[in-house]
TORTIMI-272900 format. One line per field, with one value per residue (C-alpha): residue number from 1; residue in three letters; x, y, z. Coordinates in nm, 3 decimals. Each point is the difference from the previous one (the first is absolute). Layout:
<recs>
num [NUM;...]
residuo [Ala;...]
x [X;...]
y [Y;...]
z [Z;...]
</recs>
This chain:
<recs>
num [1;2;3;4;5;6;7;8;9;10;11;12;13;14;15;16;17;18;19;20;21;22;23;24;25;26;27;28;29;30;31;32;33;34;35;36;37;38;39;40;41;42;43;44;45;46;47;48;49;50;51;52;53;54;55;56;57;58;59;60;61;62;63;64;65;66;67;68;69;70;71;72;73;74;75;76;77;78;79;80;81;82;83;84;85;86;87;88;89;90;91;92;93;94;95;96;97;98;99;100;101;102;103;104;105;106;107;108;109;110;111;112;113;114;115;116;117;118;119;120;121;122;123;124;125;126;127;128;129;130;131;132;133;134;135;136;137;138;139;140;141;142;143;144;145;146;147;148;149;150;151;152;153;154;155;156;157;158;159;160;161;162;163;164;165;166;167;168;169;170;171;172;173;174;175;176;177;178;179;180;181;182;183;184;185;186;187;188;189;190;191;192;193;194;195;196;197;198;199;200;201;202;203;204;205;206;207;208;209;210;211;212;213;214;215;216;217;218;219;220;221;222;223;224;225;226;227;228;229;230;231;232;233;234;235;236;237;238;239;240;241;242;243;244;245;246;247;248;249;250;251;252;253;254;255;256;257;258;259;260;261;262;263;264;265;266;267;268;269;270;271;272;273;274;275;276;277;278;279;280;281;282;283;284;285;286;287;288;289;290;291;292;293;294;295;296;297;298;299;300;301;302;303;304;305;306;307;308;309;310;311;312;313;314;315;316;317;318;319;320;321;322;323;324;325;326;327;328;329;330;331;332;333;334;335;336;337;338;339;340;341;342;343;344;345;346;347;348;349;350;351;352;353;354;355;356;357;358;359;360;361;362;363;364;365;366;367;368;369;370;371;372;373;374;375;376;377;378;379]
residuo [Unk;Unk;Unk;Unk;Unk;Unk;Unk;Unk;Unk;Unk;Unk;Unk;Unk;Unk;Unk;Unk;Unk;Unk;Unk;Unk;Unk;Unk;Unk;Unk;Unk;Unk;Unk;Unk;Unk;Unk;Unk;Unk;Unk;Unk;Unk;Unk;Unk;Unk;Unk;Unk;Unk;Unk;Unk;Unk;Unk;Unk;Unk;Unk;Unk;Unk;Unk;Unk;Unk;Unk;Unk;Unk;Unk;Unk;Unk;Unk;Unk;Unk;Unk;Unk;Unk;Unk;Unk;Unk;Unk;Unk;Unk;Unk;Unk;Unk;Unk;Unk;Unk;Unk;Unk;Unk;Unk;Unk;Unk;Unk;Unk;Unk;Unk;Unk;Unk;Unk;Unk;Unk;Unk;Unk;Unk;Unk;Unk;Unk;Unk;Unk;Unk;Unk;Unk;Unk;Unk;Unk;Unk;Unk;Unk;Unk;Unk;Unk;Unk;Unk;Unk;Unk;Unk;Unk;Unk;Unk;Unk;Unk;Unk;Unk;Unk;Unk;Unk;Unk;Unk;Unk;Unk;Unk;Unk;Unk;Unk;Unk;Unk;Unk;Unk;Unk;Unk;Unk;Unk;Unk;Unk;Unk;Unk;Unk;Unk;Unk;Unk;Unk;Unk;Unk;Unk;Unk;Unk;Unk;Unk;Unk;Unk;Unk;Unk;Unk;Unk;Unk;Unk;Unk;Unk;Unk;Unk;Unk;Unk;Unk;Unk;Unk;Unk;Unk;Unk;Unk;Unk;Unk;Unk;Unk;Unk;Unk;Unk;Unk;Unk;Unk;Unk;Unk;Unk;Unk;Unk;Unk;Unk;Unk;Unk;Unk;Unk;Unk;Unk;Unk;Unk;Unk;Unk;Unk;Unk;Unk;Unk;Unk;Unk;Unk;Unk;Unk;Unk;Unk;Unk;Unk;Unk;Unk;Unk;Unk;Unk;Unk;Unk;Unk;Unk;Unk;Unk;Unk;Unk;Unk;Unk;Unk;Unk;Unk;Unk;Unk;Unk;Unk;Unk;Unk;Unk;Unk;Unk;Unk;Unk;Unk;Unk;Unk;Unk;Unk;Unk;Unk;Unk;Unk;Unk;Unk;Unk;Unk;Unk;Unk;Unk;Unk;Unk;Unk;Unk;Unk;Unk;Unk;Unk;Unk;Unk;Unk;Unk;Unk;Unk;Unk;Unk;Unk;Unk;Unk;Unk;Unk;Unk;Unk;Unk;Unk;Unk;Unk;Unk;Unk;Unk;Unk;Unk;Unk;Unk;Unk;Unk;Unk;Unk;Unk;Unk;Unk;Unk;Unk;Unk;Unk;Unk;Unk;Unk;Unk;Unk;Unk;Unk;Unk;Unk;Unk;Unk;Unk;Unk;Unk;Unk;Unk;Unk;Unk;Unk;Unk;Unk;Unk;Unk;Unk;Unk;Unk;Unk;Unk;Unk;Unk;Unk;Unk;Unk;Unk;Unk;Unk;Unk;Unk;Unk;Unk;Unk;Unk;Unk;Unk;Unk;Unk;Unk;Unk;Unk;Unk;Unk;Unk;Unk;Unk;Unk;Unk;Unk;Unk;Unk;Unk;Unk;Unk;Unk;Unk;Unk;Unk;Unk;Unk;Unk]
x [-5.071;-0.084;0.427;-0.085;-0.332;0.193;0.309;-0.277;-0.182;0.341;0.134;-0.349;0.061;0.338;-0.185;-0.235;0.184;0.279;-0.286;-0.092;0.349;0.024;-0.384;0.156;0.173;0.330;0.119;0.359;0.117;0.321;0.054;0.302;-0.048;0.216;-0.220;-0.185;-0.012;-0.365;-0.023;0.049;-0.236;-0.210;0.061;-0.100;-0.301;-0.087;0.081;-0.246;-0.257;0.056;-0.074;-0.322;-0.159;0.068;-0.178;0.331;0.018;0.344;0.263;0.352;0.321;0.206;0.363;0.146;0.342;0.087;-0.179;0.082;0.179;-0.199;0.301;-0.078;-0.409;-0.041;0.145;-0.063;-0.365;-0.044;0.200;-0.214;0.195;-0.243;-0.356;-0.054;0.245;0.034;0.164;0.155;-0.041;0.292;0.226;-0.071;-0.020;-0.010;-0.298;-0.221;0.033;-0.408;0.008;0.277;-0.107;-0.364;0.188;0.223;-0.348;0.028;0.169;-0.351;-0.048;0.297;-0.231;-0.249;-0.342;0.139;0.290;-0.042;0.084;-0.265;0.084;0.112;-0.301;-0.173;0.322;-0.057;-0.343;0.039;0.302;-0.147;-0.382;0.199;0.192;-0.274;-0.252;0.157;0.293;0.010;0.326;0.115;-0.157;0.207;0.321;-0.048;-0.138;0.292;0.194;-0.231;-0.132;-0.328;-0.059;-0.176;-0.056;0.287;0.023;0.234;0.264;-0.031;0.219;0.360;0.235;0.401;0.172;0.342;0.310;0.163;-0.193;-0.157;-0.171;0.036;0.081;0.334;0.021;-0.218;0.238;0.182;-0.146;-0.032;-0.367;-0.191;-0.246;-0.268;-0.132;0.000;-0.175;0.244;0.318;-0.138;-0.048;0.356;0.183;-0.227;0.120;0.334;0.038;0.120;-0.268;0.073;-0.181;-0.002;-0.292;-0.168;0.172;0.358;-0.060;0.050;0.346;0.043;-0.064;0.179;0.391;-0.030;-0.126;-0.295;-0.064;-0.363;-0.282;-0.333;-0.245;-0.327;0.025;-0.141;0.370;0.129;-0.143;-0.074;0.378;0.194;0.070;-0.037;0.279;0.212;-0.161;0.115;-0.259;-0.391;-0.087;-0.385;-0.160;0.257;0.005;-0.354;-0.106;-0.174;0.094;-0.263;-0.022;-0.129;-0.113;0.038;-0.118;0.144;-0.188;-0.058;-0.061;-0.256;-0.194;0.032;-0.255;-0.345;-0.223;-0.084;0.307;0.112;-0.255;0.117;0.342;-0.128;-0.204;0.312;0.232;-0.212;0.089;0.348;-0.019;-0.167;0.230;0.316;-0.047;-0.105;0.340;0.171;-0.179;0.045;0.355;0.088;-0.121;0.172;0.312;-0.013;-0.087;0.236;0.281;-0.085;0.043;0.314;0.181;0.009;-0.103;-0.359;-0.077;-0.168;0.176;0.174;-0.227;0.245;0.006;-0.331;-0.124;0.284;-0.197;-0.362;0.113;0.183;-0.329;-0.192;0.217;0.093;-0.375;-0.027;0.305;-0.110;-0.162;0.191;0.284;-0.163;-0.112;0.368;0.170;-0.252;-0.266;-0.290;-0.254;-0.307;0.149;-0.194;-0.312;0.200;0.058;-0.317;-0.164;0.208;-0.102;-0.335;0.046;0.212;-0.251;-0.249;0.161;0.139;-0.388;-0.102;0.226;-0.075;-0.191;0.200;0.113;0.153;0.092;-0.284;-0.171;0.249;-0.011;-0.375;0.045;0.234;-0.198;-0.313;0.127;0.236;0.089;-0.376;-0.013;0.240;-0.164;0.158;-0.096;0.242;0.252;0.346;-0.114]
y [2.978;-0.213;-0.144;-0.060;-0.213;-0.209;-0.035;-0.131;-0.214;-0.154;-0.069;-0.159;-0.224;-0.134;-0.031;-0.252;-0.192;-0.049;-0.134;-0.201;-0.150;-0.069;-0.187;-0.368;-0.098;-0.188;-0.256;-0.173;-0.376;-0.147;-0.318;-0.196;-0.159;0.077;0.245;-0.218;-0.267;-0.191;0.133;0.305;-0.014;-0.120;0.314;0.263;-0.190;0.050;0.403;0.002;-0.220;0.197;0.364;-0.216;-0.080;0.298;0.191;0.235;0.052;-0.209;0.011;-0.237;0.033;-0.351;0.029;-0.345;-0.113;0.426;0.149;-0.318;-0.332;-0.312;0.017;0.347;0.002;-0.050;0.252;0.197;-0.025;0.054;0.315;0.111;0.019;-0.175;-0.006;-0.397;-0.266;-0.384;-0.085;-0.367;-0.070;-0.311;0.279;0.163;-0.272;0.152;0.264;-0.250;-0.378;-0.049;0.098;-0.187;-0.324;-0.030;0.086;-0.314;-0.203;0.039;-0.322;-0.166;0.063;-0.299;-0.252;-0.274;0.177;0.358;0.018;0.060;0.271;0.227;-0.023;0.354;0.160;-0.196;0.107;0.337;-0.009;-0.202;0.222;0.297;-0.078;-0.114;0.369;0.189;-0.125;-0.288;0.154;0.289;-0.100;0.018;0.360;0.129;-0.078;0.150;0.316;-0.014;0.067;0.290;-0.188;-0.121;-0.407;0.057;-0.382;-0.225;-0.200;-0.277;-0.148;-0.385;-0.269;0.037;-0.187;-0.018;0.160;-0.050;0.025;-0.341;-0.321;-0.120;-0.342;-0.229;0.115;-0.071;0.295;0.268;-0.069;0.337;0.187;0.343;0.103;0.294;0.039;0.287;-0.110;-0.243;-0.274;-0.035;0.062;-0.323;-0.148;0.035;-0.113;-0.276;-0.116;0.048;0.290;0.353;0.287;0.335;0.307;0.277;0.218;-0.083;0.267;-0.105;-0.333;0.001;0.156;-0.308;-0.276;0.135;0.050;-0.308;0.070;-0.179;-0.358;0.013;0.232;-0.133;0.253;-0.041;-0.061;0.341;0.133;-0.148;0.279;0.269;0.032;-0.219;-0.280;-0.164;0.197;-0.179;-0.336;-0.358;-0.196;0.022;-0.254;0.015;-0.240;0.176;0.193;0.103;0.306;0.286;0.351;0.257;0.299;0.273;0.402;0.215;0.359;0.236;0.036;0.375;0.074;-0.293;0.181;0.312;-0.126;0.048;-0.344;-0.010;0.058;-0.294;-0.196;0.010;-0.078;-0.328;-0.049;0.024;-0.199;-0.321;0.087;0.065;-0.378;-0.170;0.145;0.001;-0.384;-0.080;0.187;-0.243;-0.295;0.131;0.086;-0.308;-0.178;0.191;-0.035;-0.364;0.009;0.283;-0.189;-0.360;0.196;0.161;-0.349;0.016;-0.356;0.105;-0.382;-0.147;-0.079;-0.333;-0.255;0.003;0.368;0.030;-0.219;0.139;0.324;-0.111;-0.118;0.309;0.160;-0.217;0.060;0.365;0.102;-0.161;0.139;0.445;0.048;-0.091;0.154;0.335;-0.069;-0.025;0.263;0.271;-0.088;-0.041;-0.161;-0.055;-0.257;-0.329;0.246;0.149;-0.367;-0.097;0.273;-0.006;-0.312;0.013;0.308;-0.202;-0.251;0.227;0.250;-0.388;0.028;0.365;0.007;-0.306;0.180;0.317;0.049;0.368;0.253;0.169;-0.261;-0.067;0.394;-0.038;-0.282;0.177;0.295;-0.154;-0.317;0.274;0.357;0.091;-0.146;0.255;0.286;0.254;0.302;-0.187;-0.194;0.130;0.279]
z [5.335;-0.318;0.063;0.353;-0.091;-0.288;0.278;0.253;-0.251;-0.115;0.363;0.037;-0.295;0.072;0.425;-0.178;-0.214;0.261;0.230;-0.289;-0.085;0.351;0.064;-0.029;0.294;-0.156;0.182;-0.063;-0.015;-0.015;-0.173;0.051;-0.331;-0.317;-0.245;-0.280;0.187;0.081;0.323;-0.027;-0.319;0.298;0.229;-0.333;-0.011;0.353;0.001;-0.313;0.235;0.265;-0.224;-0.092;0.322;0.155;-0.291;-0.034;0.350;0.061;-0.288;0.021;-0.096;0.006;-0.016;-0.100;0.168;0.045;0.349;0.190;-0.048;0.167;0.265;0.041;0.001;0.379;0.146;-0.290;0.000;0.410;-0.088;-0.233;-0.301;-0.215;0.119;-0.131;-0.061;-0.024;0.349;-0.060;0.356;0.028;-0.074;0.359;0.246;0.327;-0.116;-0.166;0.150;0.025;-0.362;-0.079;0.207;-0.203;-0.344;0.092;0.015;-0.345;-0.089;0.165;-0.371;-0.130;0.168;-0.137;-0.042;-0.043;-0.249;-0.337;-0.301;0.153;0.376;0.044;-0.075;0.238;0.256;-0.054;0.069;0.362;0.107;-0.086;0.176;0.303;0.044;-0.078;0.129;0.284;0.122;0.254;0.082;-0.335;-0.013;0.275;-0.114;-0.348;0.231;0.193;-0.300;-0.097;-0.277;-0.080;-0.173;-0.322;-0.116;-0.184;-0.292;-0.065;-0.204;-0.098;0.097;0.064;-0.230;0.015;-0.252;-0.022;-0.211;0.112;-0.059;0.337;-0.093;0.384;0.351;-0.063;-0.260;0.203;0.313;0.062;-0.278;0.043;-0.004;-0.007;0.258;0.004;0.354;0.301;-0.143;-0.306;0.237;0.190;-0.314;-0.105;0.354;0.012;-0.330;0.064;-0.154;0.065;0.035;-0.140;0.129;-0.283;-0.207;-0.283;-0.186;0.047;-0.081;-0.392;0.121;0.231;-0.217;-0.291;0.250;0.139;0.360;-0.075;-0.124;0.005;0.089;0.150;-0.157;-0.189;-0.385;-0.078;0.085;-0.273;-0.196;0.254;0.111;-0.310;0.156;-0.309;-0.121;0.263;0.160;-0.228;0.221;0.121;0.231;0.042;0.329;0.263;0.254;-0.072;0.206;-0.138;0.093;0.077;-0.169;0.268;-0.060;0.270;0.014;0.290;0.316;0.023;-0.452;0.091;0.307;-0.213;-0.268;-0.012;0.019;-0.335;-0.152;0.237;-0.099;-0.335;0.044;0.181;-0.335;-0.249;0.300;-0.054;-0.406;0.103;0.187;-0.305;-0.253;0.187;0.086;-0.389;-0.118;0.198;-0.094;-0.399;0.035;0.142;-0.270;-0.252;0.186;0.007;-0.381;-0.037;0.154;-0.178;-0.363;0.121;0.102;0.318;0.167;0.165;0.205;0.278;0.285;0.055;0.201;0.265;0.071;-0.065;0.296;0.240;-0.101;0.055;0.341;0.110;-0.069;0.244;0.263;-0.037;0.027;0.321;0.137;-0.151;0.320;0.221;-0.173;-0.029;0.400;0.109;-0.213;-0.030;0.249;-0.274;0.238;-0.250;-0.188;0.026;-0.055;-0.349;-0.131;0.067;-0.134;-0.299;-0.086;0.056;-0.240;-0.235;-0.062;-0.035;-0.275;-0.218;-0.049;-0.055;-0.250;-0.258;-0.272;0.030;-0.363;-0.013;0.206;-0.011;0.157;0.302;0.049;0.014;0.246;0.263;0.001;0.091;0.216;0.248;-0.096;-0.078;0.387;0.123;0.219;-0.127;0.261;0.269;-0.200;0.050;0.268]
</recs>
């Protein structure tokens, strides 16, 4: 009797603390980012944020550059091998051209009266208040790839980074560039030069055999996947461009939470916007410092291909919507540009005075993803 009380006490016990261990909800994201780099610094901080809000409800696991590579994220993610993951949309053309069309708005931010150091952080603010709170359209096609948008940050500027010198047209003429997405593969033709389609992650590879000349990627790269290792020559002023940095959570782990517990990941995804988008802006910096100490010839562009740039600019943004009209029937593009630069203009200003990160994540909490309803989003 007394052995079958202690047997029932004990199985008790271990019922308890199994329902204990298993209270937290862990959810899993896959980072395509190498480990110890700033992003994925980024990512920790956000499963940490995310344990916060959620008072213990929601744990995370981030798996940097191991569950999924950025190449593999997409299909990954609708699958539901990870439950979160940064989807770099360019990468999927066909699934994502809304998406892709406004992040190509982004080089609204070379021009008089919105460039600058700090221009990505007002980027990621206007991109990411246009999705989630603009853009049904945008909405659907993440839904249609059983994902749900979670809010972006952004890298800054786009510089050339090359192992050959390129200092006039004549030079960049039938250079082999690296180009992460439309805008920078129109870039390249329309300089003369030859666009190459490959990831992030083979790049290093790329550069360092020979089948690249240059890669047009934002100076935080330099750092975040070597390049410094490899590149002889930063040319700062050109192509310009800024890649967004979207999460993505899947569709059904998404309708499966509770509101609260989605309310706080919205709460630690306008941290995971502020922080991700300062990384950037930090890491580019040290790579241009980085790269200066180690000899390599960090410069502004040449006059000359500077203003063939700045013109290029001009008339590609005219020409995105009718481009994403004819080849994947995008139909709401003079109202994206327009409201993309309304929303431009508007974040160049919210963010003068913003002096940490704490203070931008402050911001995009309470200027959009405080402004999310979060009993219909993503259902």
């Amino acid at each position: 009797m007394h052995y079958t009380r202690r047997a029932l006490m004990a199985g008790g016990a271990m019922i308890a603390l199994a329902t204990s261990a298993h209270a937290a909800d862990q959810l899993s994201y896959a980072g395509g980012w190498p480990p110890n780099s700033g992003p994925t610094g980024a990512l920790e901080n956000y499963a940490k944020s995310v344990e916060e809000n959620s008072g213990g409800n929601l744990t995370m696991k981030v798996y940097p550059l191991s569950l999924l590579s950025f190449a593999e994220s997409n299909a990954g993610l609708k699958d539901g091998l990870a439950d979160l993951s940064t989807i770099l949309t360019p990468y999927f053309s066909a699934e994502f051209p809304t998406l892709n069309m406004i992040s190509e708005f982004s080089t609204l931010m070379e021009l008089d009266g919105l460039s600058g150091e700090r221009s990505s952080l007002a980027f990621a603010g206007a991109v990411s208040e246009y999705v989630l709170l603009n853009c049904p359209s945008c909405k659907e096609e993440v839904a249609a790839q059983n994902q749900v948008y979670m809010g972006a940050g952004s890298t800054t500027s786009y510089a050339l980074q090359c192992v050959v010198p390129v200092t006039s047209p004549a030079e960049l003429k039938g250079k082999r560039i690296r180009a992460g997405g439309a805008y920078w593969a129109r870039w390249a033709e329309a300089m003369g030069a030859v666009p190459v389609s490959i990831s992030i992650n083979e790049t290093f590879e790329a550069l360092s055999q020979g089948v690249l000349d240059c890669t047009a990627s934002n100076p935080a790269e330099l750092v975040n996947f070597s390049f410094i290792d490899v590149v002889k020559h930063v040319y700062t002023g050109l192509p310009g461009g800024q890649f967004t940095v979207p999460t993505m959570m899947n569709l059904d782990r998404w309708q499966g939470l509770g509101d609260e517990d989605k309310a706080a990941l919205m709460k630690s995804n306008a941290r995971l916007a502020a922080e991700m988008t300062w990384v950037y802006l930090e890491e580019a910096n040290k790579g241009m410092n980085d790269s200066r100490a180690k000899g390599i010839e960090v410069a502004a562009a040449s006059d000359e291909l500077n203003t063939m740039n700045q013109k290029f600019i001009e008339e590609d943004l005219a020409a995105i919507v009718d481009s994403y009209r004819e080849k994947f029937g995008v139909e709401n593009g003079e109202d994206a540009i327009a409201g993309m630069r309304e929303l431009a203009a508007r974040w160049t200003k919210l963010i003068d005075g913003v002096e940490n990160v704490d203070q931008l994540a402050d911001l995009y909490w309470n200027e959009i993803y405080s402004k999310i309803d979060i009993a219909t989003y993503g259902m």
